[in-house]
C-alpha positions in Angstrom: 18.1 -13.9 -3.6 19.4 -10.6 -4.6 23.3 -10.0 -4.1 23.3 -7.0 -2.1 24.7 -7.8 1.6 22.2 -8.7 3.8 19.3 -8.2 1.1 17.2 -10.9 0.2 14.6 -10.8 -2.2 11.8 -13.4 -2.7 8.8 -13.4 -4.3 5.4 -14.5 -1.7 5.1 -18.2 -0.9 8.6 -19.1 -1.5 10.2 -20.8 1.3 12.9 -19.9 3.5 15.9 -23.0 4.8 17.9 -22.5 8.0 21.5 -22.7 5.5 20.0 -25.7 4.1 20.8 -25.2 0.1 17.5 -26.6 -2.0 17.9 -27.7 -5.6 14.0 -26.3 -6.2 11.9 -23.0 -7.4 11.1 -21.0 -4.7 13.4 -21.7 -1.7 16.0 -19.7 -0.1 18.5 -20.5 2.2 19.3 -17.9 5.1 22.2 -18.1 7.2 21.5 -19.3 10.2 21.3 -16.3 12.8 19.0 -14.2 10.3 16.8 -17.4 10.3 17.0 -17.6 14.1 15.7 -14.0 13.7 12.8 -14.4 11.6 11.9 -17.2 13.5 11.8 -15.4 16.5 10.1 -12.8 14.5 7.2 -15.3 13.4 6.7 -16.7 16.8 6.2 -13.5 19.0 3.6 -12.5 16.5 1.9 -15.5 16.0 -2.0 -16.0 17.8 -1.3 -12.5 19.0 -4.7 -11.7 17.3 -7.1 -13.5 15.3 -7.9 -11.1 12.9 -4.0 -9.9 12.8 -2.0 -12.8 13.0 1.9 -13.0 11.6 0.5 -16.5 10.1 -1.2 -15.0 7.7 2.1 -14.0 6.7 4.6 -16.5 7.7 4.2 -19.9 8.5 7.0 -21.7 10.7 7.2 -25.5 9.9 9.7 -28.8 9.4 10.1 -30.5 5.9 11.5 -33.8 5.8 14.9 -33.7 4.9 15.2 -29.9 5.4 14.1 -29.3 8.3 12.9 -25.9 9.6 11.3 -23.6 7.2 9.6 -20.4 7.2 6.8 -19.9 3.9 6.0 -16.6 3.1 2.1 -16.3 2.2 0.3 -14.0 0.4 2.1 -10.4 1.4 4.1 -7.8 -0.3 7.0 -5.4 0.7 9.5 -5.6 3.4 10.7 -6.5 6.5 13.9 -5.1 8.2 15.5 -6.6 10.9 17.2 -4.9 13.7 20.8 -5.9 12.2 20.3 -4.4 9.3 18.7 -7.7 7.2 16.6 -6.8 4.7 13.6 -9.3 3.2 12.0 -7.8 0.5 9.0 -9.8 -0.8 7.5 -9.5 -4.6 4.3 -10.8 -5.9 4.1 -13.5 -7.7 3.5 -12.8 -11.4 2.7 -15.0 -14.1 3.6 -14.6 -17.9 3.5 -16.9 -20.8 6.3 -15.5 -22.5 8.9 -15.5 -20.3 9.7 -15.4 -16.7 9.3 -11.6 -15.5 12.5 -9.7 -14.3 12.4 -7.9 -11.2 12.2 -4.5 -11.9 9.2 -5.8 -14.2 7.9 -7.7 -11.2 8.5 -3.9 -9.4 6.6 -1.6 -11.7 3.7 -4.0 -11.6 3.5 -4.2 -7.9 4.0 -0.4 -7.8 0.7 0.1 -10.1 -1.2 -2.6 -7.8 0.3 -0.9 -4.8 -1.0 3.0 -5.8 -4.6 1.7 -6.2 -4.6 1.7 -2.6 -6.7 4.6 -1.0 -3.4 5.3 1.6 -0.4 5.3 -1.4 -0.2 9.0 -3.3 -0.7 8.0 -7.6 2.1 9.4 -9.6 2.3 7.3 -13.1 4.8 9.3 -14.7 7.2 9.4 -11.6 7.4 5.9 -11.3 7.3 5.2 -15.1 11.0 7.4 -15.0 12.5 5.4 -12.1 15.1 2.9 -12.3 13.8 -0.1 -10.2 16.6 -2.7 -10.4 18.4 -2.0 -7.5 16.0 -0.2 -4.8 13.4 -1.9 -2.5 9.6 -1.0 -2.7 10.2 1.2 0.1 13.2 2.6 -1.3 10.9 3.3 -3.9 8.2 5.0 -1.7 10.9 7.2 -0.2 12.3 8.2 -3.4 9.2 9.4 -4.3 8.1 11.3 -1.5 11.3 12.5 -1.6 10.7 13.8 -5.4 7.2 15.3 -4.5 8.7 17.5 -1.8 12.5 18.6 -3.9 8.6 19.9 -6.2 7.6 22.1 -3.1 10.8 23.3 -2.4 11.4 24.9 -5.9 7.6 26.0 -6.0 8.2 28.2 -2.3 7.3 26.9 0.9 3.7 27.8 2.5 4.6 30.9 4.4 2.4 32.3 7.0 2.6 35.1 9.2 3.6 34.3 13.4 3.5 36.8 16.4 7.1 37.4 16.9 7.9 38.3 20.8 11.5 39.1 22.2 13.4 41.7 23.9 14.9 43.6 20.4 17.4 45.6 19.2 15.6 47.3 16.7 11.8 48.9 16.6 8.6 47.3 14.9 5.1 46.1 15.7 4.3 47.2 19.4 5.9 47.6 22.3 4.9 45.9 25.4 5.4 48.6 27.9 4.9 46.3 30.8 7.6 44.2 29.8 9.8 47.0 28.3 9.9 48.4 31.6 11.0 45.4 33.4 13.9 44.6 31.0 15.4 47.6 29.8 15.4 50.7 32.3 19.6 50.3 32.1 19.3 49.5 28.2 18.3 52.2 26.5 18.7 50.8 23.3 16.8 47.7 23.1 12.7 47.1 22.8 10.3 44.9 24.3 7.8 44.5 21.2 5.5 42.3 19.7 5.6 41.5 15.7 4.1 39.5 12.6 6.7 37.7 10.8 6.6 35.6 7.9 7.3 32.1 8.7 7.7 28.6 7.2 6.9 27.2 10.4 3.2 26.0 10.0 1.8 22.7 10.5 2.0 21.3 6.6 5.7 21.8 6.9 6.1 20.3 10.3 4.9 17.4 9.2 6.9 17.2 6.2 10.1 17.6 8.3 9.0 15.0 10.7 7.9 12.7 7.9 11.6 13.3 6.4 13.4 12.2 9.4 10.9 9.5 9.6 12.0 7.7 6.1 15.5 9.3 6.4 15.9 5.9 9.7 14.7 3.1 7.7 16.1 4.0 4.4 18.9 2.0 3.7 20.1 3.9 0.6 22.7 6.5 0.7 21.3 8.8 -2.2 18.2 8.5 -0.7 19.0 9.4 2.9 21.8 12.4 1.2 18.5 14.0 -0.4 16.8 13.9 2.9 19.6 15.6 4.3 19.6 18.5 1.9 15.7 18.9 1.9 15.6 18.9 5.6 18.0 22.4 5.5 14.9 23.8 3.9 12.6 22.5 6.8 13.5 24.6 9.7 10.6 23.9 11.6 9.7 22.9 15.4 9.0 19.0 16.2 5.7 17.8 16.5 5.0 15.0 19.1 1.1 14.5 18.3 0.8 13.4 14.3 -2.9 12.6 14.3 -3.9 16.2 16.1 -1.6 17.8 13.6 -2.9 16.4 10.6 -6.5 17.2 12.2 -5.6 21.0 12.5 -4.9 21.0 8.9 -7.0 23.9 6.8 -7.7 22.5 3.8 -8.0 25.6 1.2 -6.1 27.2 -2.1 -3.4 28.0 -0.3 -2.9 23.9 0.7 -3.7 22.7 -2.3 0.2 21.9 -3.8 1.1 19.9 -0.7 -2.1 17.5 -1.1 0.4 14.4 -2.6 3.2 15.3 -0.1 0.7 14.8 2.8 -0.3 11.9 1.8 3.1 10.6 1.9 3.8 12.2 5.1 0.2 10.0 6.5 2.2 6.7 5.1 5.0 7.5 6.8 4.1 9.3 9.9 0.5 7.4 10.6 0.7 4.2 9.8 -1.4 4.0 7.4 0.4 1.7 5.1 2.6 -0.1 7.3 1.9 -3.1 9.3 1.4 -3.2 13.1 4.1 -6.3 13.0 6.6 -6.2 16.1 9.1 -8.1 17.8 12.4 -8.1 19.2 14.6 -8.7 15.9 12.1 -6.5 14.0 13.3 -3.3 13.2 9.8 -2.6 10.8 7.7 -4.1 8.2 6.2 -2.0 5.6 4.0 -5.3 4.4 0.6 -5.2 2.0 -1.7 -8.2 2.1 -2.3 -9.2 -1.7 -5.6 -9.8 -1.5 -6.5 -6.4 -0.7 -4.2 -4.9 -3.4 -5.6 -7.1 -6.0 -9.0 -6.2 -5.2 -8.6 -2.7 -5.1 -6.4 -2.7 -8.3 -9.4 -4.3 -10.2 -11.3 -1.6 -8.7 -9.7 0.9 -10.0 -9.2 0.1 -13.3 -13.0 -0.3 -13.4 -13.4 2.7 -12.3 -11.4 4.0 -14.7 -13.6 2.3 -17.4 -16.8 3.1 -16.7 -16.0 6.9 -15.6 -17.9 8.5 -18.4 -21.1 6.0 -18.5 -24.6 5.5 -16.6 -22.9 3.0 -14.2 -22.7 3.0 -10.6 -19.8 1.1 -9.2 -19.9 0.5 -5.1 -16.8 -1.1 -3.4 -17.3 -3.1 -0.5 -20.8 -3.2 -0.9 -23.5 -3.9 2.7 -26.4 -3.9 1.7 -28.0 -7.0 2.4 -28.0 -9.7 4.6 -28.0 -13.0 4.2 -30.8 -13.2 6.8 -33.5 -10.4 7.2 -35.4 -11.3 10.6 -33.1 -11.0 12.0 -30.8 -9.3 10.0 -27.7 -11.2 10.3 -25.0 -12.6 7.8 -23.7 -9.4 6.5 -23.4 -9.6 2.8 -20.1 -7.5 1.5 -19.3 -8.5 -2.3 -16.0 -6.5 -3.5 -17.5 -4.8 -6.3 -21.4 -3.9 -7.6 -22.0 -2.3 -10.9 -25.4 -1.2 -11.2 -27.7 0.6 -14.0 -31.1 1.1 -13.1 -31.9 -2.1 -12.4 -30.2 -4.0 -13.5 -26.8 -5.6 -11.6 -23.6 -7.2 -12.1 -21.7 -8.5 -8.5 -17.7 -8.9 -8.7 -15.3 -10.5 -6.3 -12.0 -11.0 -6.7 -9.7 -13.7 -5.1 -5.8 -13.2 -4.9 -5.3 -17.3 -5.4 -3.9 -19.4 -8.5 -6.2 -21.8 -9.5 -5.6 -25.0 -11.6 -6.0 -26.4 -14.7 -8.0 -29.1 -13.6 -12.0 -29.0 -14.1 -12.2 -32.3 -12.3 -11.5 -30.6 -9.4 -13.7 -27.3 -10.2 -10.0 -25.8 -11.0 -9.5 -25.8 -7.5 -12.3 -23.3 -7.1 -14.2 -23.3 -3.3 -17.2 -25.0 -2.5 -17.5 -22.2 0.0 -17.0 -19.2 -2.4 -19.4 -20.9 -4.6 -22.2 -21.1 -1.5 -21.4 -16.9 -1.5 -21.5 -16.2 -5.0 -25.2 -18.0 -4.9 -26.0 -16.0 -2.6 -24.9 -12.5 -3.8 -27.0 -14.0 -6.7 -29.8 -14.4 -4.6 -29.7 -11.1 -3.0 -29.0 -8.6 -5.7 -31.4 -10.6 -8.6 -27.2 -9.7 -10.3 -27.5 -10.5 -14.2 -24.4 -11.9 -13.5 -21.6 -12.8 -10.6 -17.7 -12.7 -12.0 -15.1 -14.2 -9.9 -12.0 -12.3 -10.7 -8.5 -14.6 -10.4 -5.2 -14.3 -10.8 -3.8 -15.6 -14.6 -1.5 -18.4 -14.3 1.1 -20.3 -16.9 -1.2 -23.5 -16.0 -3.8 -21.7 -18.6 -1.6 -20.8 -21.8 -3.2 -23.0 -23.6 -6.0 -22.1 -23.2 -8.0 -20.1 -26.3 -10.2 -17.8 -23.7 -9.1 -16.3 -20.3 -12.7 -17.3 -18.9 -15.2 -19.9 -18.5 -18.7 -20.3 -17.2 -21.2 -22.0 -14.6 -24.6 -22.2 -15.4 -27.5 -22.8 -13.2 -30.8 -21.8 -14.8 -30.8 -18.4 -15.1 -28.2 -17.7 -13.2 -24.4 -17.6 -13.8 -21.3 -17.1 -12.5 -18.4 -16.1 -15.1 -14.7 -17.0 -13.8 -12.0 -14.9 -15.2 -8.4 -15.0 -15.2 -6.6 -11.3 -15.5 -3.0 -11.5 -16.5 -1.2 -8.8 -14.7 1.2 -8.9 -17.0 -1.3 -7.8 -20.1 -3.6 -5.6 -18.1 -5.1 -3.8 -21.3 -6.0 -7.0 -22.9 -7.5 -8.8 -19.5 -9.6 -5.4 -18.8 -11.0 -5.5 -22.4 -11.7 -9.1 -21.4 -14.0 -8.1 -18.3 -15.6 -5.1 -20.2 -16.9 -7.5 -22.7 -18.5 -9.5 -20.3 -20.1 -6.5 -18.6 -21.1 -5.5 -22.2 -22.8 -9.2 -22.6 -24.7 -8.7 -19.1 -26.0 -5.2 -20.7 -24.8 -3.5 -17.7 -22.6 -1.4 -19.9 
């Protein structure tokens, strides 16, 4: 629990006590009226929606002995409630060495977390932060936060606006119809029309509105003090409708610079990144589901890889069926590398096996039945299941192992987040030994 008032910080599946102190890894007591809270939280949520449900997040249950608890699953990021209580959840990262601190813990999750389509990508920002003390969406703010102080010294987009008012000066035209009206006893003033150079288009709107936006839920005085000076830049009009406003956007040269800041501005303003959680203690959750992030992490990094050779790599791939008359059962593997004809067929599965092969390491029957049949479908040189590395495997020599079934086989590997370099050069030499590569 991190000592900040009213900020706890876990990392996903610990456990959460109603002021119930637990001499184990992993569990938190909460006072009692913030528990009251989340449980309140947890169960206007829960069977809201089958494919959205706050149980795939939380689960509310009784231990013996302890009584009510809350488990976190398999999420990242935070939840604030509407008194202020901050739960910030970390992933849970495995090392051999030594226990990972947090800001370690931080700048991992934050490379996971910019893999994602939705987060802007700025390495060398985040490689200069100090993460001890901030949340992730601290973090988030601080950056958007840097990428528009960026605009701000670059200039503004200015664009010219048709300027209309009774004047006391001359320029443009003059709108006899209305000068008439108004000014027959003032001599001195003009009814006119004129271009004027403005700050006031659409790109900057946003950004003003995507300001105020992080300005109430950040929870950090420098943050919200840089808001504050930024916004005196930003003296734009409101905007009511985000999603027509970032449709009117013209995407040319002169838009160009403000591409990251946009981006940031979607996260904030279109809810692109957080959750569609709500309830009456909730004041928002910015959460990320870990199975997503892991995926499109390893995605990535492929991507990164393979950028300057004859491979294809397809993401969420639908091809096939499992069934072709009729065509039912869609097929939808997480990654497909393919060369001419040849195939390789990747999923990856945010869950820590074990160190047991009596038990198939605690690897599903059921994912097994799909990796046959991506197999099947794609006639893949090669399937690779993509997991998690955990301390149940430092003993082991190799960070992989394999199932054999004729000609077919399915490669499991274990990528340690916490030596990406050395795992990836662990998965390109299996591509290489499938002559994909």
């Amino acid at each position: 629990m991190n000592n900040m008032q009213n900020r706890y910080t876990v990392k996903e599946f610990d456990t959460f006590t109603c002021g119930k102190t637990v001499d184990r890894s992993g569990f938190h007591a909460l006072d009692p009226s913030t528990f009251g809270q989340l449980e309140t939280f947890v169960l206007e949520n829960s069977g809201l929606d089958e494919l959205d449900d706050t149980s795939l997040f939380m689960t509310l249950s009784n231990m013996r002995g302890i009584g009510k608890v809350i488990r976190v699953r398999n999420y990242i990021g935070l939840l604030k409630m509407k008194d202020g209580t901050e739960i910030e959840i970390l992933p849970k990262i495995h090392s051999p060495e030594k226990e990972h601190s947090e800001e370690e813990v931080k700048r991992i999750a934050l490379d996971m977390l910019s893999s994602l389509p939705d987060i802007p990508n700025k390495k060398a920002n985040k490689a200069n932060m100090d993460l001890s003390d901030d949340t992730l969406l601290e973090i988030f703010i601080k950056m958007f936060i840097d990428e528009v102080q960026w605009l701000v010294k670059r200039g503004l987009k200015s664009t010219y606006e048709e300027v209309e008012g009774n004047q006391p000066f001359f320029k443009g035209k003059l709108q006899i119809s209305q000068h008439i009206r108004y000014n027959l006893a003032h001599k001195e003033r003009f009814y006119i029309t004129y271009d004027q150079l403005s700050v006031n288009g659409v790109e900057n709107r946003l950004i003003r509105a995507a300001l105020l936006n992080a300005r109430s839920k950040s929870s950090n005085p420098q943050n919200r003090k840089s808001i504050n000076e930024l916004l005196e830049h930003f003296q734009v009009a409101d905007i009511t409708d985000y999603k027509q406003a970032f449709r009117s956007i013209d995407h040319n040269r002169s838009t160009q610079m403000y591409g990251q800041a946009l981006r940031w501005c979607r996260v904030f303003l279109d809810n692109k990144s957080f959750t569609v959680f709500s309830g009456s203690t909730l004041s928002f959750a910015l959460l990320f589901p870990m199975e997503k992030v892991f995926e499109n992490y390893i995605s990535q990094l492929l991507k990164l890889k393979l950028r300057h050779l004859p491979v294809k790599l397809r993401t969420q791939d639908r091809r096939f069926y499992l069934f072709d008359d009729p065509r039912r059962f869609q097929l939808q593997p997480d990654i497909v590398l393919q060369k001419e004809d040849q195939c390789m067929v990747m999923d990856t599965k945010w869950k820590i096996l074990k160190n047991k092969p009596d038990i198939n390491f605690g690897i599903s029957q059921a994912d097994m039945y799909q990796m046959y049949a991506y197999h099947q479908k794609y006639n893949a040189e090669c399937i690779v299941m993509i997991y998690p590395w955990s301390a149940a495997f430092e003993d082991h020599a190799a960070n992989s192992f394999c199932y054999r079934s004729g000609d077919q086989r399915v490669v499991i590997l274990l990528f340690h987040l916490g030596e990406v370099e050395r795992s990836l050069a662990d998965l390109m030499e299996i591509v290489n030994e499938c002559s994909i590569n």
